[in-house]
LUMMARFI-294779 format. One record per atom (N, C-alpha, C): atom name; chain; x negated, y, z; residue in one letter; residue number from 1. Coordinates in pm, whole numbers, padded with zeros to 5 digits. Atoms other than C-alpha are relative to their C-alpha. Layout:
('CA' 'A' (X Y Z) 'A' NUM)
...
This chain:
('N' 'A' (-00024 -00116 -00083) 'X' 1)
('CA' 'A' (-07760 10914 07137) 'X' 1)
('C' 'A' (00061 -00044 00134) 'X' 1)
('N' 'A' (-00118 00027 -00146) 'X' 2)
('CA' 'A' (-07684 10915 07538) 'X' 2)
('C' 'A' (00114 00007 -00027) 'X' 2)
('N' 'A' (-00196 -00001 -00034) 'X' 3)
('CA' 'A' (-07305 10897 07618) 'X' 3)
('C' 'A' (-00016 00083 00137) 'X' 3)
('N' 'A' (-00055 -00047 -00191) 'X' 4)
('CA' 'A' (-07159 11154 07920) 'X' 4)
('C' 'A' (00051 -00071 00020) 'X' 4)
('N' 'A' (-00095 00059 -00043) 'X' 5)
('CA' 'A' (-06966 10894 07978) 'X' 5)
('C' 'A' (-00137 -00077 00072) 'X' 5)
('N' 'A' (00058 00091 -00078) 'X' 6)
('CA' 'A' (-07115 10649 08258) 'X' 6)
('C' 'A' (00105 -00149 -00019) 'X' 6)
('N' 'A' (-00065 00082 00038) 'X' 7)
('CA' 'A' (-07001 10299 08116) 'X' 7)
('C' 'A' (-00057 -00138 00080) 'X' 7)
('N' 'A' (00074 00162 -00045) 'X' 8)
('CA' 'A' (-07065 09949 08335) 'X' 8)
('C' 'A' (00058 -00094 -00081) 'X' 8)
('N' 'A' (00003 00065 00114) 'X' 9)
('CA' 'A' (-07154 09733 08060) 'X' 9)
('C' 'A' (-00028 -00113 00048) 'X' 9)
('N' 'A' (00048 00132 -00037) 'X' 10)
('CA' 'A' (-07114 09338 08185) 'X' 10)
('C' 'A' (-00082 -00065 -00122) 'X' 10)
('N' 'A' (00074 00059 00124) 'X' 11)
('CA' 'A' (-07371 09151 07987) 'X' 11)
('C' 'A' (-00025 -00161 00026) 'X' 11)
('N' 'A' (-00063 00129 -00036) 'X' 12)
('CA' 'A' (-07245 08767 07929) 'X' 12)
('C' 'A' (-00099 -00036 -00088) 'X' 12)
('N' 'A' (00057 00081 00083) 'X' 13)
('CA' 'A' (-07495 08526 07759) 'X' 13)
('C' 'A' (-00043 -00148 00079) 'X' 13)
('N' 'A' (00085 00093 -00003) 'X' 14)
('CA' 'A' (-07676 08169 07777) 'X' 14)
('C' 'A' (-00121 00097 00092) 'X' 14)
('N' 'A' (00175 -00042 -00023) 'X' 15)
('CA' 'A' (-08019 08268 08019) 'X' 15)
('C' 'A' (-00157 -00042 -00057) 'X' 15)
('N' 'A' (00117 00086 00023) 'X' 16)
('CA' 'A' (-08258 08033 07927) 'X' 16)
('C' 'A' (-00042 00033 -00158) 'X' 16)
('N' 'A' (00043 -00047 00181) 'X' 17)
('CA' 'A' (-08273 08093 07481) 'X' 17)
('C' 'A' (00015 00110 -00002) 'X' 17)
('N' 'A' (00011 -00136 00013) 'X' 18)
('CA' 'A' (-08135 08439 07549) 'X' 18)
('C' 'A' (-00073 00116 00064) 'X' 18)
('N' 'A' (00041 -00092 -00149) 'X' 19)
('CA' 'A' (-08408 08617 07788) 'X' 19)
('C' 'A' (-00036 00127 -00070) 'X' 19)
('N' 'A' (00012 -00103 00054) 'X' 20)
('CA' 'A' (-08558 08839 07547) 'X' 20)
('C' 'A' (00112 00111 -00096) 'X' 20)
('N' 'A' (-00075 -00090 00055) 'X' 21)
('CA' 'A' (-08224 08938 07358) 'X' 21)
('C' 'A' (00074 00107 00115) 'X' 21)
('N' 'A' (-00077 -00060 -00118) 'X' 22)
('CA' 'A' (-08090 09024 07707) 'X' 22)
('C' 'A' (-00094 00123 00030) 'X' 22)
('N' 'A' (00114 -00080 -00067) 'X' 23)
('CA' 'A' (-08402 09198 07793) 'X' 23)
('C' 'A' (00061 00145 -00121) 'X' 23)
('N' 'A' (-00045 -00097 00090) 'X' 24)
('CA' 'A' (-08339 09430 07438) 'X' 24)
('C' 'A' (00127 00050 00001) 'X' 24)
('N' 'A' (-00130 -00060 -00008) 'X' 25)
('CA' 'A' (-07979 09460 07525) 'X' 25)
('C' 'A' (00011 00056 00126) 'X' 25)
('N' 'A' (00048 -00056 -00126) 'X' 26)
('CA' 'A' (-08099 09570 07865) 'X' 26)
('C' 'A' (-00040 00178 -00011) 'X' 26)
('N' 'A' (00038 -00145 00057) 'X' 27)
('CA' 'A' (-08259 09862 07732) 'X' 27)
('C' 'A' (00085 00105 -00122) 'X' 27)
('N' 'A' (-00108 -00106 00082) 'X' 28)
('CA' 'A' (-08060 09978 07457) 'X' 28)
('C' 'A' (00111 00034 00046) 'X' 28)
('N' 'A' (-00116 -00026 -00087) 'X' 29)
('CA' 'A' (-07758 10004 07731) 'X' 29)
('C' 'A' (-00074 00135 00054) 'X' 29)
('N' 'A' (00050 -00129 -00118) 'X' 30)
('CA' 'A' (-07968 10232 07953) 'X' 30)
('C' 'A' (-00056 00106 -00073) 'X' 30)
('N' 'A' (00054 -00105 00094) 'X' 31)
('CA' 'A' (-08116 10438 07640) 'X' 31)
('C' 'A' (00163 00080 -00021) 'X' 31)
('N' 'A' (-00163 -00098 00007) 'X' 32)
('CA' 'A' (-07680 10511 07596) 'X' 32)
('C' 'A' (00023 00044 00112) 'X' 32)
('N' 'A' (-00003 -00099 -00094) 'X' 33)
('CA' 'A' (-07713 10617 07920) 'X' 33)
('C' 'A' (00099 -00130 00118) 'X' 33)
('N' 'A' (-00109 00065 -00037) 'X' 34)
('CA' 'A' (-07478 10308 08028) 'X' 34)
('C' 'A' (-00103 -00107 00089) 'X' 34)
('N' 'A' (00003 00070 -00128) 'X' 35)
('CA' 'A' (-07520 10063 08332) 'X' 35)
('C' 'A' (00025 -00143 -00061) 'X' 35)
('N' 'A' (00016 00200 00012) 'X' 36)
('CA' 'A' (-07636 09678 08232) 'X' 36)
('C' 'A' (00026 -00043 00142) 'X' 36)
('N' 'A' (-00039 00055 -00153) 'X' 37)
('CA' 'A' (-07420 09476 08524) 'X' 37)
('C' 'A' (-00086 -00177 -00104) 'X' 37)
('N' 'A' (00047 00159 00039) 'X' 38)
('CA' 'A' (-07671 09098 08444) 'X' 38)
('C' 'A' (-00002 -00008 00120) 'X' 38)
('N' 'A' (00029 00079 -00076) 'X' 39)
('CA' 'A' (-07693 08823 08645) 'X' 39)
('C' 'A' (-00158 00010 00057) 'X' 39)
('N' 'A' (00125 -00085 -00055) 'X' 40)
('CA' 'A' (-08058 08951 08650) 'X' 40)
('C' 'A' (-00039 00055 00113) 'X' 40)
('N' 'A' (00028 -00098 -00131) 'X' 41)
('CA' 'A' (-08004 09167 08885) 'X' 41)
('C' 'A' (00109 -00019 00127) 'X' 41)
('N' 'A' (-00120 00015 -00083) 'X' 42)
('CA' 'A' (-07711 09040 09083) 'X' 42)
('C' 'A' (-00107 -00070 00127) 'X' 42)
('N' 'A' (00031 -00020 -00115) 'X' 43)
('CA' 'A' (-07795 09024 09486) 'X' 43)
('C' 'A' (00038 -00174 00028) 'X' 43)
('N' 'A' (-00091 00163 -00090) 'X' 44)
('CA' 'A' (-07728 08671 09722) 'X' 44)
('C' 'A' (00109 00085 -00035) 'X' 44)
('N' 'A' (-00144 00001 00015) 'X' 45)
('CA' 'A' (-07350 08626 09634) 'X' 45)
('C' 'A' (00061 -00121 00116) 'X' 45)
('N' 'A' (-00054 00133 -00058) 'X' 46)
('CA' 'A' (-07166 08428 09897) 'X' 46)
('C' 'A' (00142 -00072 -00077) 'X' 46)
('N' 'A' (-00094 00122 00143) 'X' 47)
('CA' 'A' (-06907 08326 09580) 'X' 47)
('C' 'A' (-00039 -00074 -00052) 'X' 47)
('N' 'A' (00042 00100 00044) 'X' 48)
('CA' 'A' (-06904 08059 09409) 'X' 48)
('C' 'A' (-00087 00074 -00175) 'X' 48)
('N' 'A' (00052 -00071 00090) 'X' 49)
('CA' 'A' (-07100 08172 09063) 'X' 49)
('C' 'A' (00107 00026 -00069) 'X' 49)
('N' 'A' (-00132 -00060 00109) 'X' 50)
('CA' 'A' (-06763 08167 08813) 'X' 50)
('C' 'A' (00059 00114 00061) 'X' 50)
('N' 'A' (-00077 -00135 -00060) 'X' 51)
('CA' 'A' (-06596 08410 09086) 'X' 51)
('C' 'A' (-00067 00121 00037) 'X' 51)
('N' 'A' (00057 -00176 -00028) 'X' 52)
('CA' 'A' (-06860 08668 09159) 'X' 52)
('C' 'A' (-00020 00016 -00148) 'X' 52)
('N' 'A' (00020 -00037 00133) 'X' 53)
('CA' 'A' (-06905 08675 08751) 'X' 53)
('C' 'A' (00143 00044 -00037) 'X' 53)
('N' 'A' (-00091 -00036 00058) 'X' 54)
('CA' 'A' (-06583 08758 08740) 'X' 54)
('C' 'A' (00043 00121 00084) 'X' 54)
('N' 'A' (-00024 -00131 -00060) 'X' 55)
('CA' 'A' (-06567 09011 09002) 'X' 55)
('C' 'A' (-00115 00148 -00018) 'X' 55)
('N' 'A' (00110 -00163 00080) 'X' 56)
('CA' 'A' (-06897 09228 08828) 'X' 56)
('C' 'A' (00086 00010 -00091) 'X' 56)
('N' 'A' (-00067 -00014 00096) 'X' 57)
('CA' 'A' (-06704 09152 08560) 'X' 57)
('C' 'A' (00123 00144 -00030) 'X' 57)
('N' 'A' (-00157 -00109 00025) 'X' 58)
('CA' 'A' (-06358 09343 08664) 'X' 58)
('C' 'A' (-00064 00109 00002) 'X' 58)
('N' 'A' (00062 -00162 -00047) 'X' 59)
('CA' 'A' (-06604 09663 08736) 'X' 59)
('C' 'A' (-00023 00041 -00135) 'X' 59)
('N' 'A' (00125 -00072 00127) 'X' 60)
('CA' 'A' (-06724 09718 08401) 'X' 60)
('C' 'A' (00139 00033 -00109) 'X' 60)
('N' 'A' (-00092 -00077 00121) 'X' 61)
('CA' 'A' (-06526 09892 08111) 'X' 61)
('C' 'A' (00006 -00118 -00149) 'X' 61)
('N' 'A' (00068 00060 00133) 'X' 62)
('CA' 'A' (-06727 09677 07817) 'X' 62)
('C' 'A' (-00065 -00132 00081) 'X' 62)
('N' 'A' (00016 00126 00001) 'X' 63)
('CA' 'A' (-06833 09324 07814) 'X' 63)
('C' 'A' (-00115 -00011 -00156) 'X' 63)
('N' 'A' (00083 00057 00101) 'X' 64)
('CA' 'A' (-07134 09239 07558) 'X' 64)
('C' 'A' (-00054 -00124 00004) 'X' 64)
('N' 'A' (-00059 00080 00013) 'X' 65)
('CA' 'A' (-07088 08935 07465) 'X' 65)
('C' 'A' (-00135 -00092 -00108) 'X' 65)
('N' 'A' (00113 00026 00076) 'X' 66)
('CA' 'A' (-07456 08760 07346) 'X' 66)
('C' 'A' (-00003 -00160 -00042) 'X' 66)
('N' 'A' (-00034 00163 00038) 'X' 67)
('CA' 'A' (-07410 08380 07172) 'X' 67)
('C' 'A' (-00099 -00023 -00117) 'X' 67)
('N' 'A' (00021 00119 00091) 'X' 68)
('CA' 'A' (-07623 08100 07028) 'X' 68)
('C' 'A' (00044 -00113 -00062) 'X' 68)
('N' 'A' (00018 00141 -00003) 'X' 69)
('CA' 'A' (-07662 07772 07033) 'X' 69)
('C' 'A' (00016 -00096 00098) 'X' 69)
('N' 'A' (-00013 00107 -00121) 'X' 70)
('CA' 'A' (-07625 07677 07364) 'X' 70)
('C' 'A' (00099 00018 00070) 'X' 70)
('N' 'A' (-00150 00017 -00072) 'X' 71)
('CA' 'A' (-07321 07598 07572) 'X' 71)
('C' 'A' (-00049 00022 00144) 'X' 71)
('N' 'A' (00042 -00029 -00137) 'X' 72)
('CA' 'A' (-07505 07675 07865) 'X' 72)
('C' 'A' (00078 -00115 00152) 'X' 72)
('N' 'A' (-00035 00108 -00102) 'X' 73)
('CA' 'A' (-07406 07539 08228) 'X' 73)
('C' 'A' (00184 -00042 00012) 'X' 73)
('N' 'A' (-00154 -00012 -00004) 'X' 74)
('CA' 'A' (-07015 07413 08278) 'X' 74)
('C' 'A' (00036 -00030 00159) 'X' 74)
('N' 'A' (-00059 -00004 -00147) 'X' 75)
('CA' 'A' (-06893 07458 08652) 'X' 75)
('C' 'A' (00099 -00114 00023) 'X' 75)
('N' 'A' (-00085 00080 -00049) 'X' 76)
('CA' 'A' (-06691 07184 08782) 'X' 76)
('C' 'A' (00105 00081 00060) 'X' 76)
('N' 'A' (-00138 -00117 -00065) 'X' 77)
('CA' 'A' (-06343 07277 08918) 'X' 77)
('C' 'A' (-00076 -00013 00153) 'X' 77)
('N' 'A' (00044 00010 -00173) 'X' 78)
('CA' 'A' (-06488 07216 09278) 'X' 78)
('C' 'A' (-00155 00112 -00026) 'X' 78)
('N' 'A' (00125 -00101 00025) 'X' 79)
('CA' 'A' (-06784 07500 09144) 'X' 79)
('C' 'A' (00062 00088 -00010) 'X' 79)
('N' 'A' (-00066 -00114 00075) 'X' 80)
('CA' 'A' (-06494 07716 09010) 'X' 80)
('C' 'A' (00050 00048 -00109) 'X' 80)
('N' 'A' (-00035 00004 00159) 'X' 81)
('CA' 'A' (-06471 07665 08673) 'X' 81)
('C' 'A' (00115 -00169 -00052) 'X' 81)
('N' 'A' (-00103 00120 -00015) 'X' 82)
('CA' 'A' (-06281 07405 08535) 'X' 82)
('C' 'A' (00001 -00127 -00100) 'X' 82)
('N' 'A' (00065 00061 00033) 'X' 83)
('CA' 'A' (-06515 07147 08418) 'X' 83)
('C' 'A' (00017 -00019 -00155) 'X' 83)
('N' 'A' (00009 -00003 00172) 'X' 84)
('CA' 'A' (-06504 07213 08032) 'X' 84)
('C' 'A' (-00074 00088 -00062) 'X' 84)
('N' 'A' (00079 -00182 00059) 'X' 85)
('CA' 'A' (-06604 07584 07954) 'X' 85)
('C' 'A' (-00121 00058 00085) 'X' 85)
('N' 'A' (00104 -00031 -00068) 'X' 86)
('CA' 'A' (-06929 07675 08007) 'X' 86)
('C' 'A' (00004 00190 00126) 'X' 86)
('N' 'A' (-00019 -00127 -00045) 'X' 87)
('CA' 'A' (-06983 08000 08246) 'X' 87)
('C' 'A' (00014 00146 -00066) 'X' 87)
('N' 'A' (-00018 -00087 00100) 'X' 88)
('CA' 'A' (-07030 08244 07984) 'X' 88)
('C' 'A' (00145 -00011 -00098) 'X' 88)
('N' 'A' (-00095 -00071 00089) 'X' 89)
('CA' 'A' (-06721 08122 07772) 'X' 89)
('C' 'A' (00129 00031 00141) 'X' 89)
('N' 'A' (-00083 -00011 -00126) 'X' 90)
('CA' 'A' (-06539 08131 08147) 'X' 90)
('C' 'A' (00024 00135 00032) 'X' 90)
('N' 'A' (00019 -00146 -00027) 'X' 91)
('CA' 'A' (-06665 08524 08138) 'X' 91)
('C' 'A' (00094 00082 -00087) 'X' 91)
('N' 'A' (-00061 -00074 00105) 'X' 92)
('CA' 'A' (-06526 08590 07808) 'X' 92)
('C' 'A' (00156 -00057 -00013) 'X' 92)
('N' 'A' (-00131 00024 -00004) 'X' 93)
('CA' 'A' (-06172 08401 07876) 'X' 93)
('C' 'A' (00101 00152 00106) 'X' 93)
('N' 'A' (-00040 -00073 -00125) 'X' 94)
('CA' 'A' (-06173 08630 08208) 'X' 94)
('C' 'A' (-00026 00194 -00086) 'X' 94)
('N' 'A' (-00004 -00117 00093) 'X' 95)
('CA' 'A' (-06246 08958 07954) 'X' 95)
('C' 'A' (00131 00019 -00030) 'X' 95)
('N' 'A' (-00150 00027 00104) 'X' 96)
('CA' 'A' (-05956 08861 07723) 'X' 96)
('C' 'A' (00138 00007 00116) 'X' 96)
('N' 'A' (-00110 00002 -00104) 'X' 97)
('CA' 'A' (-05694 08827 08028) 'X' 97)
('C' 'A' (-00013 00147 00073) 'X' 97)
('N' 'A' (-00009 -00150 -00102) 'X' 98)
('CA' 'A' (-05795 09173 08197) 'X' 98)
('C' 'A' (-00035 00103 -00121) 'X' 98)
('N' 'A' (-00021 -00082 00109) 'X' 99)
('CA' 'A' (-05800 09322 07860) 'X' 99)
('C' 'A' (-00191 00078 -00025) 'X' 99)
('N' 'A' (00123 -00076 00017) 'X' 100)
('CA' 'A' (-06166 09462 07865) 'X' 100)
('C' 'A' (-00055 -00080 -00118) 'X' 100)
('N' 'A' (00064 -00008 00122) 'X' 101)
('CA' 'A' (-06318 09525 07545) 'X' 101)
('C' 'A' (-00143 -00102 -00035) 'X' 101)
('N' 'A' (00120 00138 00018) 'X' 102)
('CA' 'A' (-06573 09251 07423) 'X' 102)
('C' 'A' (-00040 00078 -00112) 'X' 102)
('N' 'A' (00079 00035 00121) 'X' 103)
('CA' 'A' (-06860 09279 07185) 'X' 103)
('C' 'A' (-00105 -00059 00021) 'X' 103)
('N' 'A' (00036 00102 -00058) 'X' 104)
('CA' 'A' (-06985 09006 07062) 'X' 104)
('C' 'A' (-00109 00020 -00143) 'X' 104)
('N' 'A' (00099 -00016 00057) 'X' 105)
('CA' 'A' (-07334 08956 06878) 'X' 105)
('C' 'A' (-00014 -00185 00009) 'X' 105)
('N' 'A' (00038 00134 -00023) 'X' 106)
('CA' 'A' (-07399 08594 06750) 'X' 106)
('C' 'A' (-00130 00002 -00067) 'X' 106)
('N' 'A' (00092 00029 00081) 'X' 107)
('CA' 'A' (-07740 08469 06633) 'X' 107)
('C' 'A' (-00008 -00013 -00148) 'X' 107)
('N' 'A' (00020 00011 00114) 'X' 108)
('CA' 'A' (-07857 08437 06308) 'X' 108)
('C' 'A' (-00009 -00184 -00067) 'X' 108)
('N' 'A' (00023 00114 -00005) 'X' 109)
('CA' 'A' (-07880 08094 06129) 'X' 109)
('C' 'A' (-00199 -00041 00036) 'X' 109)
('N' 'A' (00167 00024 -00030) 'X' 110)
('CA' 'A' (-08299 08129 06178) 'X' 110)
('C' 'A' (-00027 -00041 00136) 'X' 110)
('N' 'A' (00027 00047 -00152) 'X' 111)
('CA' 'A' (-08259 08046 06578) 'X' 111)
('C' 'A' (-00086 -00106 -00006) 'X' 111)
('N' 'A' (00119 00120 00022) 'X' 112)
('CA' 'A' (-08519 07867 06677) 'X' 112)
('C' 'A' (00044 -00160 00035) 'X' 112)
('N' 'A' (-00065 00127 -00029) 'X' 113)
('CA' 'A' (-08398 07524 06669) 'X' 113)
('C' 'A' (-00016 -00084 00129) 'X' 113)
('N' 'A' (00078 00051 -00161) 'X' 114)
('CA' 'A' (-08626 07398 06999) 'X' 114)
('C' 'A' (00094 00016 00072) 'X' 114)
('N' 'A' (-00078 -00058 -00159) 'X' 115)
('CA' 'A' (-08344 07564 07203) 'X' 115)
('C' 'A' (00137 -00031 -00053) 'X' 115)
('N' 'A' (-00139 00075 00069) 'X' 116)
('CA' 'A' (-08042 07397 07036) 'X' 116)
('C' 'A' (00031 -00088 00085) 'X' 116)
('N' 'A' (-00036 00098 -00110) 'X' 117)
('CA' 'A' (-07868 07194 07250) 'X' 117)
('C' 'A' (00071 -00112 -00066) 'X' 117)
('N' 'A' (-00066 00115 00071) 'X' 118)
('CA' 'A' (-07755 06850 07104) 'X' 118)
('C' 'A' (00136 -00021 -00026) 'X' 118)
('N' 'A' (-00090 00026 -00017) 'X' 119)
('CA' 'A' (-07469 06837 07217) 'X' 119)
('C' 'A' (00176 00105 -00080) 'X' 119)
């Protein structure tokens, strides 16, 4: 069922293994009537990437929170991040500190292994 409420829903994942869960969590946001903020759709940013993800970030009420297998990219401190935590868990540290509500959806063990990252 829609929501009256108008909710900006940041949507944090891996891009590359997650395109189609994003894509389905894309739509079932906008079927509740609620506002998917992705990197998808984000404009030229003249920030560095960790700091404009954290400034869609502060806008949004909810944080959905999409995890595999992959650790995705890790920002150097001279990128913004602080060369350990990938950008996504950099999104969800920056959740947890400004208190906004996370949910988090992890894969199943059936992931397709191809997109596993070794490391």
């Amino acid at each position: 069922m829609p929501s009256d409420r108008k909710l900006n829903v940041f949507v944090s994942s891996t891009s590359e293994d997650l395109k189609d869960y994003r894509a389905v969590a894309r739509l079932a946001l906008l079927d509740m009537g609620w506002m998917p903020i992705m990197m998808e759709h984000f404009t030229a940013l003249p920030d560095p990437t960790v700091a404009a993800c954290r400034e869609k970030l502060s806008q949004c009420e909810v944080m959905l929170l999409l995890v595999a297998f992959r650790r995705g990219w890790v920002p150097t401190v001279e990128q913004g991040g602080n060369g350990v935590d990938s950008v996504t868990a950099c999104e969800f540290a920056f959740a947890n500190e400004k208190k906004i509500p996370v949910l988090a959806f992890r894969a199943s063990d059936s992931w397709p292994g191809n997109l596993w990252e070794k490391e």
